[in-house]
C-alpha positions in Angstrom: 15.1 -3.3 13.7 16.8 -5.5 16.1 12.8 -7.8 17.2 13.3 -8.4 13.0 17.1 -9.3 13.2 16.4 -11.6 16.0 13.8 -13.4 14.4 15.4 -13.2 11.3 12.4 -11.5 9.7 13.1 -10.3 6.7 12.1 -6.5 5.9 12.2 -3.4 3.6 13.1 -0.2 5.1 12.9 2.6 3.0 13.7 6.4 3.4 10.8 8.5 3.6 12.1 10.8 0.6 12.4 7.0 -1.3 9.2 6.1 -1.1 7.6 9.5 -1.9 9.7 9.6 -5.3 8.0 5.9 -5.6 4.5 8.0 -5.6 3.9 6.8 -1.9 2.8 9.8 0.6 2.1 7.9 3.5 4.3 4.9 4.8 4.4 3.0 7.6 7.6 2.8 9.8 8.4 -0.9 8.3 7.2 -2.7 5.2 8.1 -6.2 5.3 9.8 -7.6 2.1 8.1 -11.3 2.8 4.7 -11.3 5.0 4.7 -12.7 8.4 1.8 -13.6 10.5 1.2 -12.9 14.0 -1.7 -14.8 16.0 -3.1 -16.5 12.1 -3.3 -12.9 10.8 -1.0 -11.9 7.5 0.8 -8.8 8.1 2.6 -6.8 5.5 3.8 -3.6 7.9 4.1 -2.3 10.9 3.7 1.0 12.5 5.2 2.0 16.1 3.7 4.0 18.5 5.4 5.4 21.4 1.8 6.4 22.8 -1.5 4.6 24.8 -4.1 4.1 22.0 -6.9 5.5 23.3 -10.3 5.8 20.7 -10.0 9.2 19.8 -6.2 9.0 19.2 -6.8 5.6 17.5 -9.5 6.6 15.6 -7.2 9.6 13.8 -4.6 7.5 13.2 -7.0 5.0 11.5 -8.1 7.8 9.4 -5.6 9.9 8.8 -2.6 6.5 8.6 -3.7 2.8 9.0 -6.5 2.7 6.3 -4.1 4.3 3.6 -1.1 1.5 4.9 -4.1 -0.5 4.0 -4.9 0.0 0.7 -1.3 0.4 -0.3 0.2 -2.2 1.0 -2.0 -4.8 2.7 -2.9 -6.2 6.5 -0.9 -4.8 9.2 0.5 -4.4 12.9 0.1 -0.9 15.0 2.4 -1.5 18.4 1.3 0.8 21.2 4.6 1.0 23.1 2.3 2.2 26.2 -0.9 0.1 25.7 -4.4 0.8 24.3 -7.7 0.2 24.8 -8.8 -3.8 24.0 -11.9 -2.4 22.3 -10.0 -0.9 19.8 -8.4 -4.0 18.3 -11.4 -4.7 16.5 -10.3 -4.6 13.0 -8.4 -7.7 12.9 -10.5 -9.2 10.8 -10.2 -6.8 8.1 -6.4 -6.0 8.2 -5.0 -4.3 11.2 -3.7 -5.6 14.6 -3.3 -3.9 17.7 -0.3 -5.2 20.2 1.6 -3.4 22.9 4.7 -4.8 22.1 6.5 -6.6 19.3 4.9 -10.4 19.0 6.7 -13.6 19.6 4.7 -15.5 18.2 5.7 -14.5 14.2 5.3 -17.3 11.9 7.3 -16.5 8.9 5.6 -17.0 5.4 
């Protein structure tokens, strides 16, 4: 929370047990009230990982987390907190980013 206060992004952060009675199963760990984008690319959420992304971990996630983000709720940011594999971030074009830490360079919307 304190990267958004900072920057004075503004954000909605739900409970878990909130957003299921909303119909949502899946959520990522911020949706952002008003998009921001980060390196020309719109981003709706974010999802924090205190792991390395490497493919086959990244690849579950995709699967089993990022696409659904997707389809709910738009283009997003995954932050690896320990780094990931460059090859991975290869979705950009269609809706998710890949950093390994939270960006600086937000341009609010």
């Amino acid at each position: 929370m304190k990267p958004f206060l900072q920057r004075k992004v503004s954000y909605v952060c739900h409970s878990e047990d909130q957003l299921r009675a909303k119909g949502y199963d899946k959520t990522p760990d911020f949706i952002l009230e008003v998009p921001v984008a980060v390196e020309g690319h719109v981003i709706h959420w974010i999802e924090s990982k205190a792991s390395f992304g490497d493919e086959c971990s990244h690849q579950a996630y995709l699967h089993d987390q990022f696409w659904s983000y997707w389809n709910r709720f738009g283009p997003g940011l995954v932050i690896y907190w320990y780094g990931f594999i460059e090859e991975l971030d290869c979705h950009r074009n269609r809706g998710i980013l890949l950093k390994d830490c939270f960006p600086t360079d937000i341009v609010t919307l």
